[in-house]
C-alpha positions in Angstrom: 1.4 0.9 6.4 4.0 2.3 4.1 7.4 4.1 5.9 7.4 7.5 5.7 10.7 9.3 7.2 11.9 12.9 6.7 14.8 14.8 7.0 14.2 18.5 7.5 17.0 20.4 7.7 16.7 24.6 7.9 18.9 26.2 5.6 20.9 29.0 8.0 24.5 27.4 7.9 26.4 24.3 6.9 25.5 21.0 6.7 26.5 19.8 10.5 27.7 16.5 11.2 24.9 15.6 13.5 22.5 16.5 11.1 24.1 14.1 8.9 23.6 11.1 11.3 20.3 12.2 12.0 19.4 12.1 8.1 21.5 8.6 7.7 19.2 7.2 10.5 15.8 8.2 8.0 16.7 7.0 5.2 18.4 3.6 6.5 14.7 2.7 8.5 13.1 3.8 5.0 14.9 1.9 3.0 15.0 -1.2 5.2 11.3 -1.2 5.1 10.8 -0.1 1.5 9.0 3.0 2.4 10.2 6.7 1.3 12.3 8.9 2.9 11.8 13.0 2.2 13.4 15.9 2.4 11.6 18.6 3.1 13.2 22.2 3.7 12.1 24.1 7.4 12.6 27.3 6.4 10.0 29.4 8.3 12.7 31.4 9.9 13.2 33.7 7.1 15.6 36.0 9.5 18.1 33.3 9.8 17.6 31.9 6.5 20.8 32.0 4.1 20.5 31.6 0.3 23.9 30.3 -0.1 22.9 27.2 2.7 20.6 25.3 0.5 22.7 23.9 -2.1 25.2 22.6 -0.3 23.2 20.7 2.0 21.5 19.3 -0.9 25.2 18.5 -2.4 26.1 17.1 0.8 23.7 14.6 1.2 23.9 13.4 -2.8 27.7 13.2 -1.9 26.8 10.9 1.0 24.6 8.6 -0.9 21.7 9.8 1.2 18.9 10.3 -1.9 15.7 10.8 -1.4 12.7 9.9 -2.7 10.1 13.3 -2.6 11.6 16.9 -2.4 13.2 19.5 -4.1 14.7 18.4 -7.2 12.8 15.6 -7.1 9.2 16.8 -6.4 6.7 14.4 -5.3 2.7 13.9 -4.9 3.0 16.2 -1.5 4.6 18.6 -3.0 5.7 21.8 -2.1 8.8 20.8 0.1 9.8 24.1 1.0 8.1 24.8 4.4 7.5 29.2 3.1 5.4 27.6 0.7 3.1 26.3 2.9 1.8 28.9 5.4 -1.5 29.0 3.6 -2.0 25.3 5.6 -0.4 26.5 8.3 -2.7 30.0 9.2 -5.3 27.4 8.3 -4.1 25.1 11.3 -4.0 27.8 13.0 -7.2 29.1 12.6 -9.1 25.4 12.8 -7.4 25.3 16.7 -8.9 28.7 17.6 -11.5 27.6 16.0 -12.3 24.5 18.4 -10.4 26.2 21.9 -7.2 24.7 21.7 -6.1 27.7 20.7 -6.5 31.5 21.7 -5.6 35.0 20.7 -3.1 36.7 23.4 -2.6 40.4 23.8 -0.2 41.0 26.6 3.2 42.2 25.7 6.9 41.1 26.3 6.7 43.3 29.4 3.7 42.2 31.0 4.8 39.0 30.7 8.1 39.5 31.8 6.2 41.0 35.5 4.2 37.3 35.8 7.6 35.5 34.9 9.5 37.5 37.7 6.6 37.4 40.3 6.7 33.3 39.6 10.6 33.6 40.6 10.0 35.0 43.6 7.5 33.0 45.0 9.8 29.9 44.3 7.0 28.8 41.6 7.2 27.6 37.6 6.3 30.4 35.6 3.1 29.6 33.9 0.9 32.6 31.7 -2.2 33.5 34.6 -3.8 34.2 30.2 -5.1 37.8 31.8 -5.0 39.1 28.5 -6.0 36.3 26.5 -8.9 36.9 23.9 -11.4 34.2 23.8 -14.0 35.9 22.0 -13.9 39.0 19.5 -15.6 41.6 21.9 -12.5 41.2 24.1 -9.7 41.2 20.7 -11.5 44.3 19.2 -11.2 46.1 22.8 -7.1 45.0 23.3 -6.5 45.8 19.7 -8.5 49.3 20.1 -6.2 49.5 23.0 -3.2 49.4 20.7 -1.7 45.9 21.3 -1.1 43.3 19.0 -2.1 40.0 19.6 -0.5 36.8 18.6 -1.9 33.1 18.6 -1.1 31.1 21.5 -1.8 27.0 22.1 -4.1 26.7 24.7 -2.4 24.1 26.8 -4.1 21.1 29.3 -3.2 22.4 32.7 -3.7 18.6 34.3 -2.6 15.3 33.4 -0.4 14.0 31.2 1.2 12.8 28.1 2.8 9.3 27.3 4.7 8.1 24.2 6.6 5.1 23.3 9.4 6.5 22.0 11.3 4.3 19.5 14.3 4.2 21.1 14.0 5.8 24.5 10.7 3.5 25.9 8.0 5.4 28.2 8.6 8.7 28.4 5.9 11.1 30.3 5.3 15.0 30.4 2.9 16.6 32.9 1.0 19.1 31.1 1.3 21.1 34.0 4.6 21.8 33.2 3.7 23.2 29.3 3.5 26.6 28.5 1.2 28.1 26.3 3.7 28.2 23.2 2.9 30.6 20.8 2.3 29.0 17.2 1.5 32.4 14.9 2.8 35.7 15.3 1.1 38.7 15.2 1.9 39.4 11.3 -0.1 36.0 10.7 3.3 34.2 10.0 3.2 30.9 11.8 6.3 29.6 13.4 8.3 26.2 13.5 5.9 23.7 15.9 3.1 24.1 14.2 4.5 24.5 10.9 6.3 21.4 11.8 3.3 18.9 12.7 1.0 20.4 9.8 3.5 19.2 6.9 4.4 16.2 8.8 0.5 15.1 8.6 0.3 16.4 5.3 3.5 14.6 4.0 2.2 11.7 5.6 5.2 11.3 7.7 5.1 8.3 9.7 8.0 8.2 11.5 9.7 10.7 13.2 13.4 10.2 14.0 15.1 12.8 14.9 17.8 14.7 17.6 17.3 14.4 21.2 16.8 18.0 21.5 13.5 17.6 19.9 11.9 15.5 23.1 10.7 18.8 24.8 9.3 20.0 21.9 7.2 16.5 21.7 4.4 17.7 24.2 3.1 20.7 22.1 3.5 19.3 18.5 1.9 16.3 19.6 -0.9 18.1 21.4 -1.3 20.5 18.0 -1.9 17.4 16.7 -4.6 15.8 18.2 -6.5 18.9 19.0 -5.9 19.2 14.4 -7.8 15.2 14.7 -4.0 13.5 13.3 -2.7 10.3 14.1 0.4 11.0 16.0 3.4 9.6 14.1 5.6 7.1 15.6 8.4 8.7 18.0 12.7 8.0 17.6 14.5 10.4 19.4 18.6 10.1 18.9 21.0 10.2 21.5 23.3 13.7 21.3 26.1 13.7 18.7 29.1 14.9 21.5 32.0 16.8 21.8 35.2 14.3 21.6 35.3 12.5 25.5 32.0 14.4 26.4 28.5 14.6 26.7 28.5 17.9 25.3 26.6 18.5 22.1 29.1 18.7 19.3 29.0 22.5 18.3 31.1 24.2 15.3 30.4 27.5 17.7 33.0 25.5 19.9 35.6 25.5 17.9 38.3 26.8 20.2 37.7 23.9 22.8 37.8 21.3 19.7 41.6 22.6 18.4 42.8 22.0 22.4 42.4 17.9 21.4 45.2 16.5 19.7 43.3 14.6 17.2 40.9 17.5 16.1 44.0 19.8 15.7 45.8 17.4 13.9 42.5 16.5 11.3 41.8 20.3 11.3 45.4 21.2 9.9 45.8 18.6 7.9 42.3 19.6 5.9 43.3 23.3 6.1 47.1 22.4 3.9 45.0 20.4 1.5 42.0 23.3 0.9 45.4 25.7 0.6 46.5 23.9 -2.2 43.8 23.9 -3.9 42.4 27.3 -3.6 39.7 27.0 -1.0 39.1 29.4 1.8 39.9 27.5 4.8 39.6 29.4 7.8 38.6 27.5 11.0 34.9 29.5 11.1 33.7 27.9 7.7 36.0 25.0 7.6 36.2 22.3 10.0 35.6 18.9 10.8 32.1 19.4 12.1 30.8 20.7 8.6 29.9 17.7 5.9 32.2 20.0 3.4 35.6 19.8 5.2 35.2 16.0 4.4 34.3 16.5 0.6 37.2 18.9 0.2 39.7 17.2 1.8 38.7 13.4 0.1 37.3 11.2 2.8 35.2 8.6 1.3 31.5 9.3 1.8 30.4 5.9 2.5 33.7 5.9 5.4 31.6 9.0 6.5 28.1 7.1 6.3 29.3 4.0 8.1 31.1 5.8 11.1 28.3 8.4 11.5 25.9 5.1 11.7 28.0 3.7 14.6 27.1 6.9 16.8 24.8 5.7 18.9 23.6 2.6 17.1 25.5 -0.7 16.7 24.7 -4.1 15.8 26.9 -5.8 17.8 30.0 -5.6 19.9 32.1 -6.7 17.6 31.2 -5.4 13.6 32.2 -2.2 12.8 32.8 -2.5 9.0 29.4 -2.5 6.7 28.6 -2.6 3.3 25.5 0.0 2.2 23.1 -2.7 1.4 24.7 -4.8 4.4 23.4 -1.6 7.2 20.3 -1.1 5.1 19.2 -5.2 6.2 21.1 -4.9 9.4 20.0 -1.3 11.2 17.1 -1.1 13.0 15.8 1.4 15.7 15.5 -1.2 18.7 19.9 -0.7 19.1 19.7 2.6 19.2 21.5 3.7 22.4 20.1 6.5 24.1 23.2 7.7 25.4 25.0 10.2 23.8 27.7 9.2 21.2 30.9 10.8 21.5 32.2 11.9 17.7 35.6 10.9 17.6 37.8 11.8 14.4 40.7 9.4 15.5 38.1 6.8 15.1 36.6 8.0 12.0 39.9 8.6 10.8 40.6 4.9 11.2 37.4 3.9 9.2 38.6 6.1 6.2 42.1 4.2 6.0 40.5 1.0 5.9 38.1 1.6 2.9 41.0 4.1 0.9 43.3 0.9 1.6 40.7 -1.4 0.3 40.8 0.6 -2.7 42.3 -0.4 -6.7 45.0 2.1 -8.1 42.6 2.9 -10.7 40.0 4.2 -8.1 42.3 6.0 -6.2 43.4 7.4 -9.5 39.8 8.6 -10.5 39.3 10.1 -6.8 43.0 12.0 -6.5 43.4 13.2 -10.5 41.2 16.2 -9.7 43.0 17.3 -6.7 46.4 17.3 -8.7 44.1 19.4 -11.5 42.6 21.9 -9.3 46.3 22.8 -7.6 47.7 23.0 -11.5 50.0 20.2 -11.1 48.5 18.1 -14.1 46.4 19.1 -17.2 42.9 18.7 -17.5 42.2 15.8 -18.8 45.9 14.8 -17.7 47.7 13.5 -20.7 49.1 9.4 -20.8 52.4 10.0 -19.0 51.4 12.9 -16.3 48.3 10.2 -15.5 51.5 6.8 -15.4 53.6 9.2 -13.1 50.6 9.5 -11.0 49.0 5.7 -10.9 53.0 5.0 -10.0 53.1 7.3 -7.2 50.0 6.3 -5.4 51.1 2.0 -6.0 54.4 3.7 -4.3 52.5 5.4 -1.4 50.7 2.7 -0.3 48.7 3.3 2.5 50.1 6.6 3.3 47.1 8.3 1.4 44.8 8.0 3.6 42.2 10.6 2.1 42.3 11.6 -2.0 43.6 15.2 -1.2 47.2 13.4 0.4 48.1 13.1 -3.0 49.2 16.4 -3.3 52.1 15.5 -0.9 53.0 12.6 -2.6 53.1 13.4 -6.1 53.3 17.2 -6.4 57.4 17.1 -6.6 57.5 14.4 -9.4 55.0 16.4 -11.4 57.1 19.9 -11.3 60.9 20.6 -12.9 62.2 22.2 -9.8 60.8 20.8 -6.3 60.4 23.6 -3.5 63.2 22.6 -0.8 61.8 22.2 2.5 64.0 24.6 4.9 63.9 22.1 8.0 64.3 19.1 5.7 67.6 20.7 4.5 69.2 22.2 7.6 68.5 18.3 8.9 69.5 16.1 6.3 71.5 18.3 3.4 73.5 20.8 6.2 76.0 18.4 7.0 79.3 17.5 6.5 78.8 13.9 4.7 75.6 15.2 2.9 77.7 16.1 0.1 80.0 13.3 -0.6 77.4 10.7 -0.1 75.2 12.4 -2.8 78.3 13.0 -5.1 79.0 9.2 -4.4 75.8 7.4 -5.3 75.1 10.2 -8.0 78.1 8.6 -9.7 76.8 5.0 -9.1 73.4 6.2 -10.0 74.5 7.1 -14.0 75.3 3.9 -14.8 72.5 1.3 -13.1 70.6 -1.0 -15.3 67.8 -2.0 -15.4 66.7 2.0 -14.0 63.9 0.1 -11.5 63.7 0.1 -7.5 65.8 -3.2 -7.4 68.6 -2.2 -8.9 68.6 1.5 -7.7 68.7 0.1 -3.5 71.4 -2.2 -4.7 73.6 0.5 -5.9 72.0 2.7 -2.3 73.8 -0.1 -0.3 76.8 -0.5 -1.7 77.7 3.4 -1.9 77.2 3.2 1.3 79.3 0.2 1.9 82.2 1.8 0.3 82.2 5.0 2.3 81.9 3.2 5.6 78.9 4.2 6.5 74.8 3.2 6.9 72.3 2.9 4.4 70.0 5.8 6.8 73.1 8.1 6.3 72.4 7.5 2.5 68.6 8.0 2.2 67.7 10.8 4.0 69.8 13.1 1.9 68.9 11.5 -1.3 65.1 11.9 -0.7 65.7 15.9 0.4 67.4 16.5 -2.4 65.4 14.9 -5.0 62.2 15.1 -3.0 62.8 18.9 -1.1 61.3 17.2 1.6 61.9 15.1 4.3 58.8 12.1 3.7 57.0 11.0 0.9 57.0 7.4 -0.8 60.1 5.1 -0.9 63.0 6.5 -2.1 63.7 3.9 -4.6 60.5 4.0 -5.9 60.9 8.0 -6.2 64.1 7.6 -8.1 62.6 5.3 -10.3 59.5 7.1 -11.0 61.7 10.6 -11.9 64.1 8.9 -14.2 67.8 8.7 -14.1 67.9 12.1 -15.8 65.7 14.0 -13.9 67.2 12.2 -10.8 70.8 13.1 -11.4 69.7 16.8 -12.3 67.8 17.3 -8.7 70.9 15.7 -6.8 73.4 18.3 -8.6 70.6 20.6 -7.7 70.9 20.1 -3.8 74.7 20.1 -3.6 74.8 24.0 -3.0 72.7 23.3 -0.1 74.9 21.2 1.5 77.1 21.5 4.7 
C-alpha cells in the first residue's frame, strides 16, 4: 500500500498554528514512508470562504518547507483539489445513499424540530429526530413539497450498536450509534455540505491515512458510516491531541486574543513582532497579526524550519531528552505510535528558545541574506545594497552576536549606523546624557578618540579606560553615555565595536551632536 496523507485546510482566515502542526504531522508520515501527501482545498462553505485566504496558506506552507506532492499548483492524477469543484461526486454520493436507505429526504422545518429537541429536554432524554416527516418514498416528498416545505437529505443513522476504530494514536475508541443524529449531508438547494463532501474526495483521492485535529473524533462516526454504506475502505484513523492555550488545555484560539496578551511571554513576542511589521510598513494590529497566525512568524524572521521542529514537538516526541532535529533526521525519526494524546500546550518562550538556537547556529553570510531585506523594505539600504552599505551590515550582525534572535532584530541593531543623524531615544537621554558628568566624559574621550591608531575595537576600549582612569571615574560611567550619543539609544552591539564600525569621523560628529543634550 502506498501512503496517502492530506492536508485540507478551508480557506476563511489565516493560516493557524494548529493547522500548521496538523499539516507537518501529514507530510512527515508521507514522507517517512515514501507515499504522497496532498493538499486539497475544503471550500464547500462558500459563505465563509475568503478570496484573499488562499494564497497565503499556500505561501505559508511553501515557507515552511511543507510541499506537496498533488494539489493546486501542482495538479495531480486526482485532480480537481478544490473541494467546489467536486459537488457533481458529491450529489452523486448523495444520491447513491438514498438510493440504498442509508439515506432519506426530510421535510420538517427548524421549528418543528426545535418542538422534538425541547420535549427531549424536558423529559430528561437525548434529543434524537422521532423522522415524522421523513420521506422514504416519492408519494410522501411530492405531498410535503405540495405542502410547501423544503426537504433536505439526511443520513439515515443505525439506532443500535456500535462503532469501533483503532485510532492511530488514541487506541480503541467506541461510539454507540444510539447516540448519532441523523446529520444532514445536502441541503435543500442540492449543495452538499462538509462530511460527506469530506469522505467522498478522501476515497476518491485515495487517502489512506487520515491525521488530523482532535476535534475531528466526533465527526468519525458519520463520515465513517457514509462510508461504508458508499462500499469504501475506511482509511486508517490519527487523531491529534489539542494545540493549547499557553499553561492550558484550552484550544489555542486567535479569537482569544485578549487572554493571550495577559501572559508575559505572548505580550512580550506580540510587541516585539508588532515594532518590527511597524518598521517595515505592515499593518500590524493584534486582530490580523499575532503569534497564532503562520504570517506573524514570516514577517517578523523566525526561521521556518525553528517553526517546523517546535510545532513537531507538540504532542509528539521521540524521546525525553532530543529536542533539536534536522529535516531529514524527523522525517526517519517521527512516527505516529509517540503521539501523546494529551493536549500540547503552545508555548512561545519555548519556541522562542528553539529560534535562537538555529539563528545562532547560523554563518554571517546567512544571516546577511535573511536580514538585507528587512533593512530594504524600512529604506535603510538600497536595493541591491551597494559593497560598503552590505560590509557596514555583515559587521554589525558579527558585532551583535546572538542578540538577533529573529532576521527582523536587525533593524535595531543596524538602523543608526546606516542613517547620518540617529533619532535620540528620550529615556535613553534623560538617563544617560542628563547629567552632570555626561558632558565632560564625552568631551574627554572625544579628545582621546581623534587621535587612536589603529581605529579597531582594541584600541578604541583602551583609550575608553584610560579616559576614564584620568577623570577618576568607572569605565560604566563612560559607556553608557558614549553609546546614547552615538547610538540615540540606550542598547544595541558593543560600544567598541559600534565606534569602530561608524568611523572616527562619523563617531566624533555624533558625540559633538549629543553634547546639547547634556545635563
Amino acid at each position: 500500500m502506498t501512503v496517502r496523507t492530506r492536508f485540507a485546510p478551508s480557506p476563511t482566515g489565516y493560516l493557524h498554528i494548529g493547522g500548521v502542526r496538523t499539516a507537518l504531522f501529514n507530510w512527515l508520515f508521507a514522507r517517512q514512508h515514501g507515499g504522497q501527501f496532498i493538499l486539497r482545498i475544503d471550500d464547500t462553505d462558500v459563505a465563509r470562504n475568503v478570496d484573499e485566504a488562499l494564497q497565503p496558506i499556500l505561501d505559508g506552507l511553501q515557507w515552511l518547507g511543507i510541499d506537496w506532492d498533488e494539489g493546486p499548483g501542482v495538479g495531480g492524477p486526482h485532480a480537481p483539489y478544490f473541494q467546489s469543484q467536486r459537488a457533481d461526486r458529491h450529489r452523486s454520493a448523495a444520491d447513491t445513499l438514498l438510493a440504498s436507505g442509508h439515506a432519506y429526504r426530510d421535510y420538517a422545518t427548524p421549528e418543528e424540530l426545535d418542538e422534538e429537541r425541547k420535549a427531549a429536554q424536558a423529559a430528561g432524554k437525548p434529543f434524537l429526530y422521532s423522522r415524522r416527516f421523513a420521506a422514504f418514498d416519492d408519494a410522501t416528498a411530492t405531498r410535503f413539497e405540495a405542502e410547501g416545505r423544503k426537504g433536505v437529505v439526511r443520513l439515515k443513522m443505525p439506532r443500535e450498536g456500535s462503532l469501533v476504530i483503532d485510532d492511530a494514536v488514541r487506541g480503541r475508541v467506541e461510539f454507540a450509534w444510539e447516540r448519532e443524529q441523523d446529520h444532514v449531508i445536502q441541503r435543500a438547494d442540492g449543495s452538499c455540505l462538509y462530511h460527506l463532501a469530506s469522505v467522498v474526495d478522501d476515497h476518491d483521492l485515495a487517502i489512506t491515512h487520515v491525521i488530523r485535529a482532535e476535534e475531528h473524533l466526533s465527526n468519525t462516526p458519520r463520515q465513517a458510516f457514509i462510508a461504508l454504506s458508499l462500499g469504501y475502505e475506511l482509511p486508517a484513523y490519527a487523531h491529534l491531541p489539542l494545540v493549547a492555550e499557553p499553561g492550558s488545555r484550552t484550544k489555542l484560539s486567535k479569537r482569544k486574543l485578549a487572554q493571550y496578551l495577559k501572559n508575559q511571554d505572548f505580550r512580550r513576542v506580540m510587541e516585539h513582532g508588532q515594532a518590527i511589521a511597524a518598521r517595515i510598513g505592515l499593518a500590524a494590529d493584534a486582530d490580523t497579526f499575532n503569534p497564532v497566525i503562520v504570517d506573524f512568524y514570516r514577517a517578523v524572521g523566525y526561521l521556518p524550519w525553528a517553526i517546523d521542529n517546535y510545532l513537531a514537538l507538540l504532542g509528539w516526541s521521540y524521546d525525553d531528552k532530543t529536542e533539536f532535529f534536522s529535516r531529514p533526521e524527523l522525517v526517519e525519526k517521527f512516527s505516529l505510535g509517540r503521539i501523546n494524546s494529551s493536549p500540547a500546550s503552545f508555548d512561545p518562550k519555548k519556541l522562542w528558545a528553539v529560534q535562537d538556537h538555529y539563528m545562532t547556529s547560523l554563518s554571517t553570510d546567512e544571516k546577511l541574506g535573511l536580514m538585507l531585506p528587512y533593512l530594504q523594505k524600512a529604506g535603510l539600504v538600497a536595493d541591491p545594497p551597494g559593497p560598503e552599505q552590505r560590509e557596514i551590515v555583515r559587521r554589525v550582525i558579527e558585532a551583535s552576536g546572538d542578540r538577533l534572535k529573529v532576521a527582523g532584530d536587525i533593524l535595531a541593531y543596524a538602523d543608526f549606523f546606516l542613517v547620518d543623524e540617529p533619532e535620540m531615544d528620550p529615556e535613553a537621554v534623560a538617563k544617560r546624557l542628563a547629567t552632570p558628568t555626561a558632558r565632560p566624559h564625552l568631551k574627554a574621550f572625544a579628545a582621546r578618540l581623534a587621535t587612536v591608531e589603529p581605529f579597531e575595537p582594541g584600541p578604541i576600549e583602551e583609550a575608553l579606560k584610560a579616559t576614564a582612569e584620568a577623570a577618576g571615574a568607572k569605565v560604566g560611567d563612560l559607556v553608557h553615555p558614549i553609546r546614547v550619543a552615538i547610538t540615540g539609544r540606550g542598547v544595541g552591539p558593543g560600544l567598541y565595536d559600534c565606534l569602530a564600525i561608524l568611523g572616527r569621523e562619523q563617531s566624533l560628529v555624533r558625540i559633538s551632536r549629543a553634547l546639547p543634550h547634556c545635563g
